[in-house]
C-alpha positions as CSV (number, residue, x, y, z in Angstrom):
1,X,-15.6,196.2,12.4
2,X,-16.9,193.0,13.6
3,X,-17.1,191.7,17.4
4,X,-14.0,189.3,16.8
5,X,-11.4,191.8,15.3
6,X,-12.8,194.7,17.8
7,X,-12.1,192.8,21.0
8,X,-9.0,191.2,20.5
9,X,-8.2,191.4,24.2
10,X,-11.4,189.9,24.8
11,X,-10.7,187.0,22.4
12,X,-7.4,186.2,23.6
13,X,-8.7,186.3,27.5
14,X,-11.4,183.8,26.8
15,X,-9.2,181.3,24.8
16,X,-6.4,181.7,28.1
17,X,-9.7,180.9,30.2
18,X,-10.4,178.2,27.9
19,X,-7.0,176.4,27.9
20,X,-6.9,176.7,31.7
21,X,-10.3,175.3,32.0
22,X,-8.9,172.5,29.6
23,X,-5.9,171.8,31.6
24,X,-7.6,171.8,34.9
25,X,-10.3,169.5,33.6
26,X,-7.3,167.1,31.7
27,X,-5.4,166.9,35.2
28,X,-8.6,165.7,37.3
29,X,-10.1,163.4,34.6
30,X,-7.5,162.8,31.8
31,X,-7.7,163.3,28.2
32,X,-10.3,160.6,27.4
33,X,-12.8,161.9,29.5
34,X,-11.9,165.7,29.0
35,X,-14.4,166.2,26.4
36,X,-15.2,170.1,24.7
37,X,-18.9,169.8,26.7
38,X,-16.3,168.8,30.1
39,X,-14.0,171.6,28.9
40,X,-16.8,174.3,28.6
41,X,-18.8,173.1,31.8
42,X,-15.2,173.3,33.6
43,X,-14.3,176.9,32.2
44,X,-17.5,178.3,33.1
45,X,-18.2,178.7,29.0
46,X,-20.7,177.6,26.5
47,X,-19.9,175.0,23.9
48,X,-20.8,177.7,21.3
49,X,-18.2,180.2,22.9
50,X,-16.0,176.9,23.0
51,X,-16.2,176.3,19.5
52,X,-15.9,179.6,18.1
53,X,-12.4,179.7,19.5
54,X,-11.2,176.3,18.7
55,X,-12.8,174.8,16.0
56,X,-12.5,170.9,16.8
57,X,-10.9,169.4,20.1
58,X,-7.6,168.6,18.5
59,X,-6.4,172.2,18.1
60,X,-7.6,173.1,21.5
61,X,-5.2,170.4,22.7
62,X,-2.4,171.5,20.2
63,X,-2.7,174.5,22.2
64,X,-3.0,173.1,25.5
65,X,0.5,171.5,24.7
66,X,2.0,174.3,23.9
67,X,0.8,176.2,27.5
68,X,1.5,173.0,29.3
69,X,5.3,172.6,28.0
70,X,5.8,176.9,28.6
71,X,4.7,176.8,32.0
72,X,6.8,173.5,33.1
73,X,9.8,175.0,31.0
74,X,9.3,178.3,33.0
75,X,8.6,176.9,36.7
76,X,11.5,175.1,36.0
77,X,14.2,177.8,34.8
78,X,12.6,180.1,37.6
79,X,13.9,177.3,40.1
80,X,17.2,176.6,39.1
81,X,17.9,180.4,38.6
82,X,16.8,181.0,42.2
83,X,19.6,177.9,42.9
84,X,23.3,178.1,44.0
85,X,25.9,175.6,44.0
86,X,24.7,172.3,46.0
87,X,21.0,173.6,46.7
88,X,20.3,173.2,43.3
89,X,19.8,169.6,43.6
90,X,17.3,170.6,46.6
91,X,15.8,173.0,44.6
92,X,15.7,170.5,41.6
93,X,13.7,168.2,43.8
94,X,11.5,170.4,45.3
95,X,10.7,171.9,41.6
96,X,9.7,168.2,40.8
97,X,7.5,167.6,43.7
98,X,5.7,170.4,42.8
99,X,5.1,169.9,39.1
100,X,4.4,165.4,40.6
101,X,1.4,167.0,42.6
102,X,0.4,169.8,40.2
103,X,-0.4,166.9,37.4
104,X,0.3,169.1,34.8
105,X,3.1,166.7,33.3
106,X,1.5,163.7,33.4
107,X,-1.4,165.7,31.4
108,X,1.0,166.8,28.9
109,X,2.6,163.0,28.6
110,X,-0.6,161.9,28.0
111,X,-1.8,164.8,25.5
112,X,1.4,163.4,23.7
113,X,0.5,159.9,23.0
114,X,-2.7,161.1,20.6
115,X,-2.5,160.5,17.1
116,X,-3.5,163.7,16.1
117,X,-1.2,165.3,14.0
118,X,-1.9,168.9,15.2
119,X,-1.1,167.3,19.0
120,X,1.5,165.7,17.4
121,X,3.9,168.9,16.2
122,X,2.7,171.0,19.3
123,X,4.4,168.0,21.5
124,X,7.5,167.9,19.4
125,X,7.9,171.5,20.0
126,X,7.2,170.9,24.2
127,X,9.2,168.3,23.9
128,X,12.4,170.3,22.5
129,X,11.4,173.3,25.4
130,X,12.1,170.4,27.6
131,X,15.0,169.0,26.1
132,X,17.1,172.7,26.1
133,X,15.8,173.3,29.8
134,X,16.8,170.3,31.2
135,X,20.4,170.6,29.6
136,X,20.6,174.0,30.7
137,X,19.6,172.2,34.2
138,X,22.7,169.7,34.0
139,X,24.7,172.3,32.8
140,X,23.9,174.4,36.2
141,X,24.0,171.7,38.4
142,X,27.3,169.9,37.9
143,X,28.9,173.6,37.2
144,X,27.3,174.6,40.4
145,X,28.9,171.3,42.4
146,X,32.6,172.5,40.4
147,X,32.2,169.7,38.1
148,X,32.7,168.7,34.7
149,X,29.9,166.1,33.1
150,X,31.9,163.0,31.0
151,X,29.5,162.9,28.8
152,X,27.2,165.6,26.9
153,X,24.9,167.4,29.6
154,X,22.3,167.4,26.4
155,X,22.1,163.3,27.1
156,X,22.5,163.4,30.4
157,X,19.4,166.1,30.1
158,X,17.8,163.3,28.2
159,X,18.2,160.5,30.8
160,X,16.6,163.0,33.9
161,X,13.8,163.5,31.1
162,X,12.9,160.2,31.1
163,X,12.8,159.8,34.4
164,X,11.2,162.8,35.4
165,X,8.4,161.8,33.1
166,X,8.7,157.9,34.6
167,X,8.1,159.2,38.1
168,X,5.1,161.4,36.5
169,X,2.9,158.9,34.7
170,X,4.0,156.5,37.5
171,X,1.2,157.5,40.0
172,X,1.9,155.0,42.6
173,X,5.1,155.7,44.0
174,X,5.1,157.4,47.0
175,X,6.5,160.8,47.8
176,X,8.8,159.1,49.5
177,X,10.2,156.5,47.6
178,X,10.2,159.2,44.6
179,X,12.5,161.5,46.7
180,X,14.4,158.2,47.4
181,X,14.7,157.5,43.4
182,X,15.3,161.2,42.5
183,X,18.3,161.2,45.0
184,X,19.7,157.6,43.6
185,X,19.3,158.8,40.5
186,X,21.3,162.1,40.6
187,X,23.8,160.7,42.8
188,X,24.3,158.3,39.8
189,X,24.4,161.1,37.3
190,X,26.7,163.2,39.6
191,X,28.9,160.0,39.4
192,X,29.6,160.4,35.5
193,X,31.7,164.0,36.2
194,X,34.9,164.2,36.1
């Protein structure tokens, strides 16, 4: 039996460490400067270690997609299921705030603009996660006010996307004037019910 297919435990606990490192080092430097020798110096690894689990840099990101859009899909359903009636807006915010600091969007945002076509798919498949958790978010939030959307909570899901992911890769706004914007911008949506 060989050392990969013995410690399959092992091998799937260094890759995790691996894609943590790589999301770490992508939130403090960005991808351009998140090289595999950045990557392996932020996880504590060797390059050779690096490279035995993800062949080239692009499937490493694929992967690092993938985690990134589970763990914002997930933060996010845990908050709105924790949510009632009109603290789900609050809860909606503070969800946000968190995931604006944590830098873990903007990462994935930028992840998706590479050309790679392994990158590519991975971000597609986030970017569905994202789509069906933000219309389940709608869904909850104007059923949880009593009201009834005009128009399909799957576009109105699709208009908080894009500007959830504006305020993300928008870096200078304030936490303020972001709160500000997040309120306008619900209020607006709250306005399209029936």
């Amino acid at each position: 039996m060989t050392a990969k297919s013995s410690s399959p435990r092992a091998g799937a606990a260094a890759r995790a460490r691996i894609v943590d490192a790589a999301v770490r080092c992508l939130v403090r430097v960005g991808v351009a400067e998140s090289s595999m020798a950045a990557i392996a110096a932020e996880g504590g690894v060797s390059k050779a270690l690096l490279h035995y689990h993800y062949a080239d840099r692009a499937r490493l990101m694929a992967e690092v997609v993938t985690e990134l859009g589970r763990r914002l899909v997930a933060r996010e359903r845990e908050a709105m299921d924790a949510a009632t009636g009109s603290a789900a807006v609050d809860a909606l915010w503070a969800w946000l705030e968190s995931e604006l600091a944590r830098g873990e969007l903007r990462a994935l945002l930028e992840l998706g603009m590479q050309p790679d076509e392994q990158i590519r798919v991975a971000t597609r498949a986030a970017t569905l996660a994202r789509e069906r958790s933000g219309t389940a978010t709608v869904e909850r939030l104007f059923e949880g006010l009593g009201l009834t959307p005009r128009m399909p909570a799957a576009l109105l899901a699709g208009a908080s996307m894009a500007f959830i992911d504006g305020l993300a890769v928008g870096g200078a706004v304030t936490e303020r004037d972001a709160r500000v914007s997040f309120d306008l911008f619900w209020l607006a949506l709250l306005g399209l019910a029936e």
